[in-house]
N, C-alpha and C positions, 0 to 999 in steps of 0.2 A: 486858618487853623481850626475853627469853629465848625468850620464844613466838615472839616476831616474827621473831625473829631464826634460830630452826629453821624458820617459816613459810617464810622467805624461802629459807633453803636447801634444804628440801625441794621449792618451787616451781624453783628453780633448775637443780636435780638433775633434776626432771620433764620441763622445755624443754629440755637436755641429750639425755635418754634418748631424747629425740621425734625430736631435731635427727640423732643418730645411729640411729635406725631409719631415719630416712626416708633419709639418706645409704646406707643401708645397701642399702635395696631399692630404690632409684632406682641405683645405680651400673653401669656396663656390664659385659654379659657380660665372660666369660672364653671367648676364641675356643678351643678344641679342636685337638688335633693332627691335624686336617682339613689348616687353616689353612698348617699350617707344611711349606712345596718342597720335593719328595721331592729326598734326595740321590743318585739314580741314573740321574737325566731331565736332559734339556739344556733350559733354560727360553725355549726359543725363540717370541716372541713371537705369537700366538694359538696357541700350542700348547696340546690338553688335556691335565693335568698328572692329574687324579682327578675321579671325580662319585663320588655318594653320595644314595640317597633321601632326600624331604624334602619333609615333611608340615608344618610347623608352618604353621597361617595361611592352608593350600592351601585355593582351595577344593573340595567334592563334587563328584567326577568328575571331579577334576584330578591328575594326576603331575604332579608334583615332585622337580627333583631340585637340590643345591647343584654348582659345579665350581670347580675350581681350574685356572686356568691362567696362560700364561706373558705376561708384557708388557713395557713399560718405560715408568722415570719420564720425566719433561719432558725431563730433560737427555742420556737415551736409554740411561741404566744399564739393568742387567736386572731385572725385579722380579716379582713372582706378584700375580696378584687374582683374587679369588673374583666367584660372581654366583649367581643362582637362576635356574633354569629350569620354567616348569610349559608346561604342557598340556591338552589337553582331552582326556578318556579315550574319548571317542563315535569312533568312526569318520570317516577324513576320503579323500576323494577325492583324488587325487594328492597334489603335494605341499603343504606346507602356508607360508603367509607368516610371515616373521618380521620382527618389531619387538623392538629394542633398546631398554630403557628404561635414564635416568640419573637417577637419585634426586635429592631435594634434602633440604637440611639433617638430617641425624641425629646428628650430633657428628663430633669428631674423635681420641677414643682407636678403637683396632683394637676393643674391644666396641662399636662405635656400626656397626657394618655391618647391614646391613636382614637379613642373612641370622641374624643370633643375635639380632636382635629380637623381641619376642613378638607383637608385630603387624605383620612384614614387611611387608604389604602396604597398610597405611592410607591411605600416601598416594599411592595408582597410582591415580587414577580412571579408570572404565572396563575397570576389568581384564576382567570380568564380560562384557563385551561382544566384547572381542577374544577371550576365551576359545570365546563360546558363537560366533565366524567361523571358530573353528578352527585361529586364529596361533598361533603360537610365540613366548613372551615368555621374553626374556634380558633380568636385570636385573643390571647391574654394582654390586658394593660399591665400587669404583674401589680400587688400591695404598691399604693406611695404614689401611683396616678392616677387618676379619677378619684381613688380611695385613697385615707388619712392615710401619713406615710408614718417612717419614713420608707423612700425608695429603697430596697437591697439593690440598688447598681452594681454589675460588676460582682453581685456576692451568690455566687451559685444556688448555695440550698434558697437563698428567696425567693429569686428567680424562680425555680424548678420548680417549687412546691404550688405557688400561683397557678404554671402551665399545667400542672399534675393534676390539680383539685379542680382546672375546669372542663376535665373530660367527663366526672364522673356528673359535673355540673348540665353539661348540654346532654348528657345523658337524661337526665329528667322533664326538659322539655318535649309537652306531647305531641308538637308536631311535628316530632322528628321520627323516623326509624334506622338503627345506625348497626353498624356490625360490630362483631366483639373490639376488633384489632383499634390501633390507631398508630398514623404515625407522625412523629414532632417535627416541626421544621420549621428552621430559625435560620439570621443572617446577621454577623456582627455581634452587638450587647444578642443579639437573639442565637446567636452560633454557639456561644458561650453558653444561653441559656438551656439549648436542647443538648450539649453533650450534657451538661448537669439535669437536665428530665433523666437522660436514660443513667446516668451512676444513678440517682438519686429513686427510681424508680423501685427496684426491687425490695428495697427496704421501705421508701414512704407508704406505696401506695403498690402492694405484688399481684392486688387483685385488678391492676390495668394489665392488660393485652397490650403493650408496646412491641410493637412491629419493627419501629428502627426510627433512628435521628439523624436527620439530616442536617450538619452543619455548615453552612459557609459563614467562611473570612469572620470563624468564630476571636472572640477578643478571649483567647486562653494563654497566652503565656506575660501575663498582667506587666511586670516590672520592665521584660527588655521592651513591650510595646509602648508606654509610657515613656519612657525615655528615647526610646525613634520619634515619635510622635510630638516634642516637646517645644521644636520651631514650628510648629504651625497654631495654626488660631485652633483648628479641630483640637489638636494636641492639648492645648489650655484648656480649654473647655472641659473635654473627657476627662483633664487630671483634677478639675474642680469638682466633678459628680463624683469620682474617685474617693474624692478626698472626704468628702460632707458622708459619702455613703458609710464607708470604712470607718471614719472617728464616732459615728453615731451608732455602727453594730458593734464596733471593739473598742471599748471602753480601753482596754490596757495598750493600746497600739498592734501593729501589724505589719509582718514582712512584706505585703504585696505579690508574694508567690503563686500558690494554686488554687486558690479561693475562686 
């Protein structure tokens, strides 16, 4: 009985050890003093606030670089968000196109930003393709990852306003030369987020040149997809970002409809 009984707690001790490693090394970065608004800059919204090179994930013959600039939440406070920039290192003839990408689902603490993930780029398809046309890809972490949150998950104008304020942002970077136009393109949380670039477009921001949004398997009809989605673990998951996002922009509650 003695045996069994060290058995058991030695086995016990062992799924413990496992359950805390893997917690351990699954957990989100720790964003860097990149991340955090210089206090000497006016955070005026697409303004560039910092870049900084930025290799992880790039790929061969690609520049990269991360930036910090200025925006605001939903409700039109002032706020910072980061994004990534690459390029193509080959020579290009005039100036070059740029497309605005909006990511979809990576969490929602400040370490879940595509830019201090280890695989930034996994889930851009086609990056490869826009790269080797010679575009310029700006991809928003949106307010709330990298940068003090909270995340607007799921809340269009946050979303939007992030992808909006970083065109006029890699705009000012001077080793770029880019054309007037641009177009948005997002997948999932990010499908969601480029049909709200372009509503959100004419009134935020009229002096961007949007070209067009491209949405896939955008998350827009909020309520009947949470509720399809509610037997799966994905399902739980999205309804917890859902939930933290929404109780923390609406104070009075919320239908969950077209937001």
């Amino acid at each position: 009985m003695v045996r069994l009984f060290r058995y058991l707690a030695y086995s016990l001790a062992a799924v413990a050890a496992l359950v805390a490693i893997g917690w351990w090394m699954a957990r989100p970065a720790m964003p860097d003093p990149f991340y955090a608004p210089p206090t000497n800059q006016a955070h005026k919204p697409g303004a560039l606030l910092r870049q900084a090179a930025f290799d992880r994930g790039v790929p061969p013959d690609v520049q990269g670089w991360r930036i910090l600039y200025g925006t605001t939440r939903h409700d039109g406070t002032p706020a910072v968000a980061s994004a990534i920039v690459v390029v193509s290192r080959k020579p290009h003839d005039g100036p070059r196109q740029l497309v605005a990408w909006t990511h979809g689902s990576t969490g929602f603490a400040p370490g879940c930003a595509p830019s201090l993930l280890d695989a930034p780029f996994a889930n851009v398809p086609a990056l490869q393709q826009a790269i080797d046309k010679g575009w310029v890809f700006v991809g928003t972490d949106y307010v709330g990852l990298g940068t003090s949150g909270p995340h607007p998950y799921l809340i269009g104008e946050g979303e939007a306003r992030s992808a909006l304020d970083s065109i006029p942002a890699v705009r000012q970077m001077k080793e770029l030369r880019l054309h007037d136009g641009v177009v948005v393109w997002g997948h999932s949380q990010g499908g969601h987020a480029a049909l709200w670039t372009g509503i959100l477009a004419p009134a935020y921001a009229p002096e961007l040149n949007i070209l067009g949004a491209a949405a896939m398997a955008p998350a827009s009809d909020l309520r009947p997809l949470l509720e399809a989605v509610q037997g799966t673990t994905v399902g739980r998951i999205m309804s917890s970002f859902v939930l933290r996002s929404y109780s923390e922009a609406y104070s009075g509650g919320f239908e969950g409809g077209g937001t």
